[in-house]
C-alpha positions, 0 to 999 in steps of 0.5 A, spaced: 072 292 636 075 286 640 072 280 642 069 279 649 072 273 651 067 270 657 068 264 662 062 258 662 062 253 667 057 248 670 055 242 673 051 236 670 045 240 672 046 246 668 050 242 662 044 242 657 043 250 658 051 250 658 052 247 651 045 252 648 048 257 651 055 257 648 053 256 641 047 262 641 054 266 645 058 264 639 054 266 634 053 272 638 060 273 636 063 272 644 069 267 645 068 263 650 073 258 654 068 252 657 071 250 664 066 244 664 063 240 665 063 236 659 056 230 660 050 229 664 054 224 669 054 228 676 059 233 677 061 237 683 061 244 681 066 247 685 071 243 680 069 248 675 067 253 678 073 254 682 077 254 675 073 260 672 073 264 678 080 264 677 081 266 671 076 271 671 079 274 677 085 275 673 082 278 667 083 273 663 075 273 662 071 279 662 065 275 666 064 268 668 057 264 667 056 259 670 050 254 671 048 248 676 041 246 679 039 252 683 045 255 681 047 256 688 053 252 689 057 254 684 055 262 685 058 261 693 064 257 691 066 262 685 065 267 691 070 264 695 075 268 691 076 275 693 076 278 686 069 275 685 063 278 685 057 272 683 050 273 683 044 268 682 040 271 677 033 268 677 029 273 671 032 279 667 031 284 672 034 281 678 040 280 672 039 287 671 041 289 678 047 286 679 051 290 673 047 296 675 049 296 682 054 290 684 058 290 679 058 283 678 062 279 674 060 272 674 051 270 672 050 264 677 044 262 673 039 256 676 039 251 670 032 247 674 028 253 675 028 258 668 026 256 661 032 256 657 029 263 653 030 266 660 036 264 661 039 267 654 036 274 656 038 274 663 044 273 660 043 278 654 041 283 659 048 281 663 052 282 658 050 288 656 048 293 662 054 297 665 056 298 672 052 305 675 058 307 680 056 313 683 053 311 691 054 303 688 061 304 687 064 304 695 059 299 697 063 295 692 069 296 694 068 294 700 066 287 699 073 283 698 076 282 706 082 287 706 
């Protein structure tokens, strides 16, 4: 098995879990590409997410994480782009739902407002459910503007 390669990205909010959640992704054995930011000084999320989402738009990363206070920001700027499906992920189940039903390909987490124990497993619970399809599949299709 080849493996997963997965885009991360955050702003100075989400910095700590970023650096936490790479290492447990890395020794989950995950390659990860880092678009930054890289401190604590504040950043603007758009400079990294705009980034990640280009590079998972072009298959270049099978999903995107990506992490900032409320974890709001940087899920809009990362749905600017057509190929992009973000989703705020709050707890496992609302993660759950964004596979299952939205096929979403980046986990927009809000660094400021879940433990980081509760980010490991929204993000667990992201990388490892499938896209149901089905009746989900044509609503899907729908969301970029043709």
């Amino acid at each position: 098995m080849s493996q997963i390669k997965l885009a991360i990205a955050s702003d100075h909010a989400g910095y700590e879990f970023k650096e936490k959640l790479k290492e447990y992704l890395i020794s989950k054995k995950y390659t990860i590409k880092d678009f930054g930011t890289y401190s604590t000084e504040s950043a603007d999320y758009p400079d990294f997410a705009h980034p990640l989402a280009i590079a998972v738009e072009k298959g270049e990363y099978i999903f995107g994480i990506t992490l900032c206070g409320s974890g709001n920001g940087i899920s809009m700027t990362a749905n600017k782009h057509q190929g992009i499906r973000s989703a705020l992920c709050w707890n496992k189940e609302i993660s759950m739902l964004a596979r299952l039903h939205n096929d979403a390909n980046v986990c927009s987490i809000p660094a400021r407002f879940v433990s980081f124990d509760e980010a490991k497993e929204i993000v667990d619970i992201f990388l490892h459910t499938s896209f149901e399809g089905g009746r989900h599949l044509k609503r899907v299709e729908k969301i970029p503007v043709k």
